[in-house]
C-alpha positions in Angstrom: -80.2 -251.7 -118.2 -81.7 -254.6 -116.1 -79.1 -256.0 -113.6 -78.7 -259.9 -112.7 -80.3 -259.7 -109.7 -83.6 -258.2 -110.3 -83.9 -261.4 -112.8 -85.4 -264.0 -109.7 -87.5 -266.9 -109.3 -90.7 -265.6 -110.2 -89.7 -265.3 -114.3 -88.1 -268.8 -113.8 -90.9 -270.7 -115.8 -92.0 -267.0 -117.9 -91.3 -268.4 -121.3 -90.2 -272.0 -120.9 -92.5 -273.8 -123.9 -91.2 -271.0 -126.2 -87.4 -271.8 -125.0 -88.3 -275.6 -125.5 -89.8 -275.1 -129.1 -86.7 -272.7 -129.9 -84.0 -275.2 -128.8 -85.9 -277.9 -130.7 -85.5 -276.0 -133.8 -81.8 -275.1 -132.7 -80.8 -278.8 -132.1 -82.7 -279.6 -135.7 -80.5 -277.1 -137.5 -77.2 -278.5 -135.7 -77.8 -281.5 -137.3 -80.0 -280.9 -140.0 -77.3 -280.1 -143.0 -75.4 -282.9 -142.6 -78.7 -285.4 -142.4 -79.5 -284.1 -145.3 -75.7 -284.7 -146.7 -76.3 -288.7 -145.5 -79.7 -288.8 -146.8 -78.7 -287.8 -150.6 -75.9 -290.5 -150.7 -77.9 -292.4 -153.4 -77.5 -289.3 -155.5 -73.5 -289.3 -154.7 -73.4 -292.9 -155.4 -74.9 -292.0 -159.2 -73.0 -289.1 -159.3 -69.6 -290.3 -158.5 -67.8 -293.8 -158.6 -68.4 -296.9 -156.5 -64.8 -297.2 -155.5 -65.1 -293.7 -153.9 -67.5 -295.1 -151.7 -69.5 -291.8 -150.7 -71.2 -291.7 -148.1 -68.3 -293.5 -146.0 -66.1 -291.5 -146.9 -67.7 -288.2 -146.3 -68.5 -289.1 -143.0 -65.2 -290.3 -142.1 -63.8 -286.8 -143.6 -66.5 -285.1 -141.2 -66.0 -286.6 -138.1 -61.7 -286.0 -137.3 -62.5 -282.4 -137.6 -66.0 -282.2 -135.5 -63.8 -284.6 -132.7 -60.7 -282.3 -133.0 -62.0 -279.2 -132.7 -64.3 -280.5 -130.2 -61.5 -281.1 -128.4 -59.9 -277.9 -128.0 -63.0 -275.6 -127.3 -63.6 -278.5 -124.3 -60.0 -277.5 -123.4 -60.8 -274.1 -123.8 -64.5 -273.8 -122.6 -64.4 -271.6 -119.9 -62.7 -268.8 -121.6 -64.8 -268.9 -124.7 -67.7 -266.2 -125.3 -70.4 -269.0 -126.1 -72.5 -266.5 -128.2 -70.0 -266.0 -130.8 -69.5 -269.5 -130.9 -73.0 -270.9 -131.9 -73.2 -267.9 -134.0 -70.5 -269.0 -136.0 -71.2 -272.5 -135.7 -74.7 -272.0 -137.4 -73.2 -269.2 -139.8 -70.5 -271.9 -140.8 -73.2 -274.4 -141.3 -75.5 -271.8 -143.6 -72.6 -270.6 -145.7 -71.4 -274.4 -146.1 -74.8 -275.9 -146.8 -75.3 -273.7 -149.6 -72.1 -273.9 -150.7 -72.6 -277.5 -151.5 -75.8 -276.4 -153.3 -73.4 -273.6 -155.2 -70.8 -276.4 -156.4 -73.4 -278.9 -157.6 -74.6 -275.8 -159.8 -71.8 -274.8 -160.7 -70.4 -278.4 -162.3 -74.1 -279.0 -163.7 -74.4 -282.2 -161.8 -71.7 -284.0 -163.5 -69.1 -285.5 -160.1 -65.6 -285.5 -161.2 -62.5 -286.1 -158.8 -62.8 -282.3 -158.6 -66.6 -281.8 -157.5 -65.4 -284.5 -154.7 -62.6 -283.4 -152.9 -65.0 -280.5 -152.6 -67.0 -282.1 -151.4 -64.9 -283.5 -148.5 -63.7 -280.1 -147.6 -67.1 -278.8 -147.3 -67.8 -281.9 -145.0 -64.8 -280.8 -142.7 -66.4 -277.5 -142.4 -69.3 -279.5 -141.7 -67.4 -280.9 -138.6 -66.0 -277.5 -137.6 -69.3 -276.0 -137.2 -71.1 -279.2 -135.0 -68.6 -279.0 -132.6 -68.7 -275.2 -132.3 -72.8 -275.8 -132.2 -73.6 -278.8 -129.9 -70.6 -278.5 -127.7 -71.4 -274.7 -127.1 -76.0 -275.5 -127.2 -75.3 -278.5 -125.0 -72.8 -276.8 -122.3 -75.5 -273.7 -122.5 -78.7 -275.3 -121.6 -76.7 -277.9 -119.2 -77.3 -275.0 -116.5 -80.9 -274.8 -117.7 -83.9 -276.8 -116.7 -83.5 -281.0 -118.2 -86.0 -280.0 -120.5 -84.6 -277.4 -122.8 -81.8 -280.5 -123.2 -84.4 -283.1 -124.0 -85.6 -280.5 -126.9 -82.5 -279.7 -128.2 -81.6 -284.0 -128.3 -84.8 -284.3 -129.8 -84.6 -281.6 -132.3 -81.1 -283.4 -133.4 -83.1 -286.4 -133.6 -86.0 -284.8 -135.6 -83.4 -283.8 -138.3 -82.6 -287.2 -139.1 -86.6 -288.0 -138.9 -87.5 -285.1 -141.3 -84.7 -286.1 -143.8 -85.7 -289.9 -144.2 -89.6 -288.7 -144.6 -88.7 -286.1 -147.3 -86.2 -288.5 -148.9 -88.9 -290.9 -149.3 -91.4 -288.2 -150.6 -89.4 -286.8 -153.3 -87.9 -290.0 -154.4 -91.5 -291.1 -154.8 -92.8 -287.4 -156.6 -89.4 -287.4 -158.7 -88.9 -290.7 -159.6 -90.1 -290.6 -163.1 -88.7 -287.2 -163.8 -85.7 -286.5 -165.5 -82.6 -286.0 -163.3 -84.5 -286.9 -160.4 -82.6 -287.9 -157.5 -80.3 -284.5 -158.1 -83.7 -282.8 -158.2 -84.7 -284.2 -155.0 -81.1 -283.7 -153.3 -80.8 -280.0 -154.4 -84.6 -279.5 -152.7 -83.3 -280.9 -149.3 -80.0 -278.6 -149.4 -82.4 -275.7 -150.1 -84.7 -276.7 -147.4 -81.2 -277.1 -144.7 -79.9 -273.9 -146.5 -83.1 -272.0 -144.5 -83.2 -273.9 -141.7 -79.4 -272.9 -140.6 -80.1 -269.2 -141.2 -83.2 -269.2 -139.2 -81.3 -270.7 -136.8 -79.0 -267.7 -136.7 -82.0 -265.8 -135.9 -83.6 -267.5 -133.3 -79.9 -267.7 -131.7 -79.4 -264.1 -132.0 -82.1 -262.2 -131.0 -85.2 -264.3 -129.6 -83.3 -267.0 -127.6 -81.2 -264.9 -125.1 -84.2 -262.4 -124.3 -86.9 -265.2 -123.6 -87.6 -264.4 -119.6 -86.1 -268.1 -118.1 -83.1 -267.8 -120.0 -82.4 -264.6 -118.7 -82.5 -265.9 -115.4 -80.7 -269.1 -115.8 -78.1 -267.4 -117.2 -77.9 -264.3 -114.6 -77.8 -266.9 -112.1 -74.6 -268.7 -114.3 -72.7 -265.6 -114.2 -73.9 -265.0 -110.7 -71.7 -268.3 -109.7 -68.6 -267.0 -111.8 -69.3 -268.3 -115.2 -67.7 -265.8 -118.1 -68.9 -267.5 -120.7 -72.3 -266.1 -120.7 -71.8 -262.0 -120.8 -72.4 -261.9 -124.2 -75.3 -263.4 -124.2 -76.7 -261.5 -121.5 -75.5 -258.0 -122.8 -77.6 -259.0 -126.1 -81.1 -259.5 -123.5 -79.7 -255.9 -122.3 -78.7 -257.5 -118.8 -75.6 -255.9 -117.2 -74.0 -258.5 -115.0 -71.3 -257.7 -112.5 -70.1 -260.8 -111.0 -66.9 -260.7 -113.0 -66.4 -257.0 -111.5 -67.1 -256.9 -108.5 -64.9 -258.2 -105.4 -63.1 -261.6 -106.8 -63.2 -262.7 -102.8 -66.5 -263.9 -103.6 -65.8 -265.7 -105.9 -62.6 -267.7 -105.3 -64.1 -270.0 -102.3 -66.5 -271.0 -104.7 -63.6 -272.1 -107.4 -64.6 -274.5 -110.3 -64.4 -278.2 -110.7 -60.8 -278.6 -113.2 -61.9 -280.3 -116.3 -60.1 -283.4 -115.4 -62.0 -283.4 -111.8 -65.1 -282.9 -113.9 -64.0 -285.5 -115.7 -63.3 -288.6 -113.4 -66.5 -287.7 -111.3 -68.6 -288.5 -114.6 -66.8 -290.9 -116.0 -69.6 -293.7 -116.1 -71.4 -291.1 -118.2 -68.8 -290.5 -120.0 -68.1 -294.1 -121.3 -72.2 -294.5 -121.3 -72.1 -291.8 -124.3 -68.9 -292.9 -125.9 -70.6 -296.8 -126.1 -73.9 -295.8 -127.1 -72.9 -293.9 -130.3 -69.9 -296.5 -131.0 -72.7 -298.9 -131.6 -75.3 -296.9 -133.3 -73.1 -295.8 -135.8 -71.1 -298.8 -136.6 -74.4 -300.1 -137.8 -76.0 -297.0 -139.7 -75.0 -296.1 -142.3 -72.1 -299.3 -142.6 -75.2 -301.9 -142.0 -78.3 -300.3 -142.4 -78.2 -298.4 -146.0 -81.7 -298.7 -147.0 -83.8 -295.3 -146.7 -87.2 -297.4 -145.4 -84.9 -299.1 -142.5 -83.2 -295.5 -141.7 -86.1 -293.7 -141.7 -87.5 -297.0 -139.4 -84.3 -296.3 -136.8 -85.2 -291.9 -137.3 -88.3 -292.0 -136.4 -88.1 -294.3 -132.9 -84.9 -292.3 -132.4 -87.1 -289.2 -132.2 -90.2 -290.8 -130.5 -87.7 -292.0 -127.7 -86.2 -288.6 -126.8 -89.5 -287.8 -125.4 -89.9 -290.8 -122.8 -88.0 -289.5 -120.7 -90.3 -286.3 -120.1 -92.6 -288.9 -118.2 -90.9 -288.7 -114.8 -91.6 -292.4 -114.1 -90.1 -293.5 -117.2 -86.9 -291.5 -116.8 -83.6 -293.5 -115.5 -81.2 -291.7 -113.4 -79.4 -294.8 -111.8 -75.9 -294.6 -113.1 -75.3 -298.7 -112.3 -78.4 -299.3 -114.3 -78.0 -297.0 -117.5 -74.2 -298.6 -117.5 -76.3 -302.2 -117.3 -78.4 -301.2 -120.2 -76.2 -299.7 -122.4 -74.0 -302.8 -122.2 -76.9 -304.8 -122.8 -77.4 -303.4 -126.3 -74.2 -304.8 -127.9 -76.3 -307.7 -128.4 -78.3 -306.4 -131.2 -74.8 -306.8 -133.5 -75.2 -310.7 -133.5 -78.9 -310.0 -133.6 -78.7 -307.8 -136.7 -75.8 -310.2 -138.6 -78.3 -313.7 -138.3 -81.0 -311.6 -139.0 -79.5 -310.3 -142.3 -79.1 -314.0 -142.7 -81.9 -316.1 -141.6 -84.5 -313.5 -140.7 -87.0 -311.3 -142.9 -88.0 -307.9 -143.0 -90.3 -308.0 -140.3 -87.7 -308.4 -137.7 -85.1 -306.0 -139.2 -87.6 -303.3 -138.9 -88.0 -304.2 -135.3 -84.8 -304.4 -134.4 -84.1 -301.7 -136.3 -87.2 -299.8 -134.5 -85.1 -301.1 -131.0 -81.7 -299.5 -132.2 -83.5 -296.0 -132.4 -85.6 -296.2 -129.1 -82.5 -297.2 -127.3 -80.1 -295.0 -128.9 -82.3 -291.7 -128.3 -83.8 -293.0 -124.7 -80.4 -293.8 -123.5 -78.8 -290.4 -124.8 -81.2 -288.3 -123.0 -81.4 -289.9 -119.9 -77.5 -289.8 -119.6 -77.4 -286.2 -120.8 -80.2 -284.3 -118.8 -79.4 -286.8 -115.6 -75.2 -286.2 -115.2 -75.3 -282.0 -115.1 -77.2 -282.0 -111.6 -75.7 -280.9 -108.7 -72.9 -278.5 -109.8 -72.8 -274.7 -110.4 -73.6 -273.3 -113.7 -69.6 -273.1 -114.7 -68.8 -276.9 -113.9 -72.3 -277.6 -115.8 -70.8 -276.0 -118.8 -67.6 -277.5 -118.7 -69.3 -280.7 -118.0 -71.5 -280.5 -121.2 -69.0 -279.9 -123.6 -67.0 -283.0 -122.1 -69.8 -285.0 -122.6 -69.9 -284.1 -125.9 -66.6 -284.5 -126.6 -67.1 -288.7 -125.6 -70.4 -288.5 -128.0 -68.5 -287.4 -131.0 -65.6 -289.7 -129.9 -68.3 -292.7 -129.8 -69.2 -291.4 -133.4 -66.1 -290.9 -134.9 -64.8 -295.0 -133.6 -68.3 -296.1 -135.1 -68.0 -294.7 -138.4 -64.2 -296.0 -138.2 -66.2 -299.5 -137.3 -68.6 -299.2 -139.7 -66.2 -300.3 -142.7 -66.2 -303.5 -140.8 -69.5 -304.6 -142.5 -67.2 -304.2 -145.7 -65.6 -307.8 -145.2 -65.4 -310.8 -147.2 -68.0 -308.6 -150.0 -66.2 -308.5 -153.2 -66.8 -305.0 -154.2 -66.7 -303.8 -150.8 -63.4 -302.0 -150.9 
């Protein structure tokens, strides 16, 4: 077995595009499942009632239990073997994605009040598993280089991106076919179905033995982080900072969560108001799959910006200013919907994407630096607690839009 310490500098960039193209794919399967739930909510609104209002509902199911049990593995982050968690995020999201392909089988398309509530359990498991996977992914690679973030945040962003381009492809090659919106909805669970279990495998066994993550993370556990050993064991790297003398570690103790906390808290408010917005306005404003595939695509584009060092912001006062700034597309977007045409709801629709994935990767990459590799962790998953908090208000928002409509509720 290799020990921690003959893991050093020289391997540091050994393997980096591979880690990068592997935590793309990683942040496109922790999303991935449930874009593809969204992107199918024209099928859901043929196959089940108007009154049950789909989509809305589904979302709202999803995002109590992603919050909740985001919550307590924040809580409980330190203690937490971080391997078996994404591993049974992803496995949670495989087995549930094709169990939603399963029950549409199984009741030959037809809805019911039955096929539904299934439906909203599934979207709880949903929940369950994106808290396990991006709270874990995003408190892993937060002791990592920027980089491997900015993949994984653009790979969550691709998922949305690759689900509005297929949705318009197969409601284009299935339109005159018979039964073809459930055609083209059973094709996209099929396609997330593989996604999530190749997901499991590049978590499993080619992630944790690429060269640079064998080092960041040897260098994590070198600093006293526990969460890691698994992960290392797996890349056949025996660490022994957990076994050794505990004097050399306790002068180096650990930022409390609530230290962690208070020291980030711009950040943490910068997430928390940046997905509050976004998602009081898609899906509760923005419903139509040209203007969501529109905000997808820029939301993908963006995430990539920041890789130009130049084009990066890492002033906290100024990514506070800017993400204030952007509550004025609401007003922009209601007298748009009013007065305007199409040409300026795709830009401003275009502005709400390169905002929202700009914003979210400067904030993310930019607040880890300058802590150990434990505190890094803890941080990550705290930040991602206040993203999923941002999400769950704006979906709770989002039925705003439903006002003074007459069949709105």
């Amino acid at each position: 077995m290799t020990t921690a310490d003959e893991i050093g500098a020289p391997v540091r960039l050994e393997g980096k595009f591979k880690a990068m193209v592997v935590c793309f794919v990683l942040g496109l399967g922790s999303l991935v499942a449930w874009s593809s739930m969204l992107t199918i909510g024209d099928y859901y609104y043929q196959l089940f009632p108007k009154k049950y209002h789909p989509s809305r509902v589904l979302t709202l199911v999803y995002q109590p239990f992603a919050l909740g049990t985001m919550a307590i593995l924040a809580y409980k982050e330190s203690k937490i073997n971080t391997r078996k968690r994404n591993l049974f995020g992803y496995t949670l999201f495989f087995a549930s994605t094709f169990l939603v392909l399963i029950l549409d089988v199984a009741t030959s398309g037809k809805g019911g009040l039955g096929a539904f509530i299934g439906l909203c359990v599934l979207s709880a498991c949903f929940g369950v598993a994106d808290a396990h996977v991006q709270g874990g992914m995003v408190g892993d690679l937060s002791f990592m280089c920027p980089e491997f973030l900015q993949s994984f945040f653009a790979g969550l962003a691709a998922s949305g991106a690759l689900a509005s381009a297929l949705r318009l492809v197969t409601k284009a090659a299935f339109e005159k076919s018979h039964n073809g919106l459930r055609k083209g909805a059973m094709l996209f669970l099929a396609m997330a179905t593989f996604f999530e279990f190749l997901c499991i495998l590049l978590y499993a066994f080619v992630f944790p033995k690429l060269p640079i993550v064998k080092y960041y993370r040897s260098k994590a556990a070198s600093e006293g982080s526990k969460t890691v050993s698994a992960d290392l064991a797996a890349a056949g790297i025996q660490t022994t900072a957990n076994n050794g003398d505990e004097d050399d570690v306790k002068p180096q103790e650990r930022l409390s969560n609530k230290q962690l906390f208070l020291q980030n808290i711009d950040y943490a408010i910068d997430l928390f108001l940046i997905y509050v917005l976004t998602l009081s306005i898609i899906p509760g404003f923005l419903y139509a799959p040209v203007l969501i595939a529109t905000y997808n695509v820029w939301d993908l584009i963006s995430r990539y910006i920041p890789l130009v060092e130049s084009l990066k912001m890492e002033s906290r006062k100024g990514l506070m200013i800017a993400i204030l700034a952007r509550f004025l597309v609401i007003p922009a977007f209601y007298f748009t919907a009013k007065y305007g045409d199409k040409g300026w709801m795709i830009l401003l629709t275009s502005l709400l994407g390169v905002s929202n994935g700009y914003l979210t990767v400067c904030v993310i990459t930019v607040a880890p630096k300058g802590y150990r590799g434990p505190e890094q962790n803890a941080l990550g998953n705290l930040l991602v607690l206040c993203l999923l908090s941002g999400l769950f208000a704006g979906v709770a928002l989002d039925w705003l839009w439903l006002i003074g409509k007459k069949e709105g509720f």
